[in-house]
N, C-alpha and C positions, 0 to 999 in steps of 0.2 A: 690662594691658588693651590699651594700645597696642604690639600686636607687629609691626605690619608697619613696620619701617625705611626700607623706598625703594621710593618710590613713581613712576612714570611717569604723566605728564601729554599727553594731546592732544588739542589741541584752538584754538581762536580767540583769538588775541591782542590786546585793546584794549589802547590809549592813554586814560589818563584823565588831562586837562586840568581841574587848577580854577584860577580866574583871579578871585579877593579885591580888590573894592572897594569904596569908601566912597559913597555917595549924598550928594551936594554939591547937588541941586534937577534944576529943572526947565527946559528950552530956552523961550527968549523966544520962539522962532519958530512951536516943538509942541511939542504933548505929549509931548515925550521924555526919560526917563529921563537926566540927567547924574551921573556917575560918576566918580572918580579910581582909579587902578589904587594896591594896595596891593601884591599880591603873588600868585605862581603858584607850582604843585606839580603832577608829575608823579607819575602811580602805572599800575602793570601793572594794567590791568584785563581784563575776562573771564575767559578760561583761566588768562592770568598771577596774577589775584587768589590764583586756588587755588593755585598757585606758592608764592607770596609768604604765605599762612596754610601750607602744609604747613612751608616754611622756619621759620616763626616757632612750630613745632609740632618744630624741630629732627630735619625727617626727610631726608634724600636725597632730590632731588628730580633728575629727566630731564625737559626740556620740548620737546616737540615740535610748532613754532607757523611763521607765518612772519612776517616784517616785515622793513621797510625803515629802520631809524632804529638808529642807531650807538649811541645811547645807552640803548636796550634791553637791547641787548647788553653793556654798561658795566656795565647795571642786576645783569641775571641773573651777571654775574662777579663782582661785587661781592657778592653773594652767595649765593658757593659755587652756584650751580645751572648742571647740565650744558647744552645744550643742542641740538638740531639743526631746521634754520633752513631755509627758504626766503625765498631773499630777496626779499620782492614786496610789494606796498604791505597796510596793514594798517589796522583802521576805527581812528578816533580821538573821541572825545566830548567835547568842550570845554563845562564847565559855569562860569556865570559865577554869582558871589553876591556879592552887593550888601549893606552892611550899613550900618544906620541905629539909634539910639539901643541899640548893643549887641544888635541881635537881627540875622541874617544871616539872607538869603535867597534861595535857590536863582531867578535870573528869564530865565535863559534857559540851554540845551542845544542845542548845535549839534554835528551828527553828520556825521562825514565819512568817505570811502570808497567800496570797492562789495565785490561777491559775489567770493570768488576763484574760479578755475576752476581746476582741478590737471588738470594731462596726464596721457597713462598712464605716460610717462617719471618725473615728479615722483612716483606715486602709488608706481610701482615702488623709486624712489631709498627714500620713505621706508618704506616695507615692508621692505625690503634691512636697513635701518639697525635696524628693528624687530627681525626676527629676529638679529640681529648682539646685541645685549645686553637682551634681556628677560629669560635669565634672570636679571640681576642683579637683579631689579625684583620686589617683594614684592605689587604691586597696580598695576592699570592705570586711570586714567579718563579717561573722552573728555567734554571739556567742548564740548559744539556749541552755540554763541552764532550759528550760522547765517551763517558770514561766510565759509562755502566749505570749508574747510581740512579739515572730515569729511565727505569725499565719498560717496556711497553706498558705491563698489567697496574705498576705503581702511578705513572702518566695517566692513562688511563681515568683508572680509579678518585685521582686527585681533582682532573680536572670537571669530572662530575660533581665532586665534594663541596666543589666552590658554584658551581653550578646553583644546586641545592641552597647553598648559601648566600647567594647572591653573592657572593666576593669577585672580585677582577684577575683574572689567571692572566698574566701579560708570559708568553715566550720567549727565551731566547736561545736561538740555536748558532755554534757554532761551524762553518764550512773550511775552516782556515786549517791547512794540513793533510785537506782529501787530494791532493795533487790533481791526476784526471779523473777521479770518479764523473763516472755520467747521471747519479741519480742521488736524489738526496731523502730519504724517506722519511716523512713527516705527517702521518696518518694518523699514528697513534694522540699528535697533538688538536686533533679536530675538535669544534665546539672549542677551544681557549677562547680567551678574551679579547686579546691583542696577540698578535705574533710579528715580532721585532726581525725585517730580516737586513743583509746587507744585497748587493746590487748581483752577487754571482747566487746568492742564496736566491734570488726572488724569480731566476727563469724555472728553478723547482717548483715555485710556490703555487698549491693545487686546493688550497681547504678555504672555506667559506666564512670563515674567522678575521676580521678588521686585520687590516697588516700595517707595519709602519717600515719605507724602506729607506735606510739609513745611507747617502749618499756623500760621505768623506767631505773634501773642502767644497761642495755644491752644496750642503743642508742636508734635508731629509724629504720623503715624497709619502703622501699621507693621501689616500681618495683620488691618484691623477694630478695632485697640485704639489708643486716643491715649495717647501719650507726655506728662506734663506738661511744659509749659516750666521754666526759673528765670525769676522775676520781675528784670526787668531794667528799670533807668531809659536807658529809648531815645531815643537823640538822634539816631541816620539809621540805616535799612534795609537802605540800600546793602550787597552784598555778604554778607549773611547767608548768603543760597541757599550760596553756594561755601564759606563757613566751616563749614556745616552738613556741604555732600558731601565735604571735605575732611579734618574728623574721622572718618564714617562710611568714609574708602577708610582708616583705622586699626584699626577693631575690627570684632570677629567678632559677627555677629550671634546669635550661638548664644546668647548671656548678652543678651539685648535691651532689659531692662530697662536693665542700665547700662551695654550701649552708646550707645542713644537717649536713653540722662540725658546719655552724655558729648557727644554732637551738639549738643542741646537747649542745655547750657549751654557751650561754644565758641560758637555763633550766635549765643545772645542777649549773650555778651561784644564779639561782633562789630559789635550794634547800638549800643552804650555811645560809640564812637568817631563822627566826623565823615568820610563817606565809607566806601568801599570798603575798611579798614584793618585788616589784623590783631590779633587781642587779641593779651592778652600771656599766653604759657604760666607764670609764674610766678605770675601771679595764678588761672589756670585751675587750678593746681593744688594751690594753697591753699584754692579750693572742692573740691576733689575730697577733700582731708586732713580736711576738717571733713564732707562729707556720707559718707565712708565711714568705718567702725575702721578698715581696715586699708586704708593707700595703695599703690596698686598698682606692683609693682616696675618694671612697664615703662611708666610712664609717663617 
């Protein structure tokens, strides 16, 4: 069922910062939260998440992002993933969690960076590089987290590429953080292959493009029909969305039932962990051995 092998990634690179501490009271002075620092963890977040689930999904992975920190670059070498880079700063999210009699809590998110701007030099460079090895690449997705790096003309450009190609350009856009915006512009993503949305993303949704709408602990809704979930013991949300578009840039939707079973339950194993964190394919595929007779050879 999983026959696509290697898959190409582009799209918006976060940094995700959590930074583990203990609650020790309260300042004599104000009301302020005192804290002792226990400990910190660094993970690829946004585009990189999808990264980091396709690797832990054992596929070939090319990522095409940019950022400025040497130990990203550490990160994605260490394991095994291609990648090409602009080197220019990139957003970071530092979440702090505070924990008191054994329960932890999320009490603040501090978000740093800005918009990137791509030149037409830059847009060219990575186009150039695009056409240079796509066709190794079994499937393409553009993860727009909104932080520049899929510029209209580069979007665009790409997903005629795959077009030409015949390759699968699956979507996925982020709406998490527009507060009231009233509009969500998604034109430049027209002709994609799939476009991945969630339930506030999909009253935007205007293009003529297969859509898959991803519906939290209800499943997913794919053509008018919902997908059921797996019942899953959820301990953070973080990161579903990408584990969900991450299995789906693997199967054919032609067999939908159980492709969108194999989404449904990658995602909800996604929820089971603390953060943005990949399941683990060994346990994914000990449910798959038990809800199917016959386990699929390409898995």
């Amino acid at each position: 069922m999983l026959n696509r092998k290697k898959v190409l990634v582009i799209g918006d690179l976060i940094s995700d910062e959590y930074l583990y501490t203990r609650a020790v009271g309260l300042s004599l002075e104000s009301p302020t939260l005192k804290a002792e620092y226990v400990s910190k963890k660094k993970q690829l977040g946004g585009a990189g998440n999808l990264v980091m689930n396709l690797r832990a999904l054992e596929r070939e992975v090319c990522f095409f992002t940019a950022f400025n920190d040497s130990t990203i670059a550490d990160t994605l070498k260490e394991n095994n993933v291609k990648y090409f880079n602009l080197d220019r700063q990139h957003n970071i999210k530092s979440r702090f969690y505070v924990s008191r009699k054994g329960n932890s809590y999320k009490y603040l998110q501090v978000n740093r960076g800005s918009i990137l701007v791509l030149s037409k030099d830059d847009e060219n460079r990575i186009l150039s590089e695009l056409v240079r090895i796509i066709d190794e690449y079994d499937s393409v997705i553009l993860s727009d987290y909104r932080g520049g790096f899929l510029s209209e003309n580069l979007t665009i450009s790409t997903i005629k590429l795959c077009r030409s190609k015949k390759k699968p350009c699956i979507v996925n856009t982020q709406l998490s953080d527009w507060g009231g915006k009233k509009d969500l512009k998604l034109k430049k993503f027209e002709n994609c292959s799939l476009f991945i949305l969630n339930e506030d993303e999909e009253q935007f949704y205007n293009l003529r493009s297969e859509s898959i709408t991803t519906l939290g602990s209800r499943g997913c809704k794919y053509n008018g029909i919902i997908y059921p979930p797996r019942q899953a013991k959820v301990v953070d949300t973080c990161g579903a969305g990408d584990s969900f578009t991450a299995m789906a840039s693997l199967v054919s939707l032609d067999n939908s039932l159980k492709a969108l079973d194999y989404c449904n339950i990658w995602a909800s194993l996604a929820t089971e962990t603390k953060g943005a964190t990949p399941p683990s394919y060994e346990l994914f595929k000990s449910i798959i051995s038990e809800r199917y007779t016959t386990k699929s050879r390409n898995c």
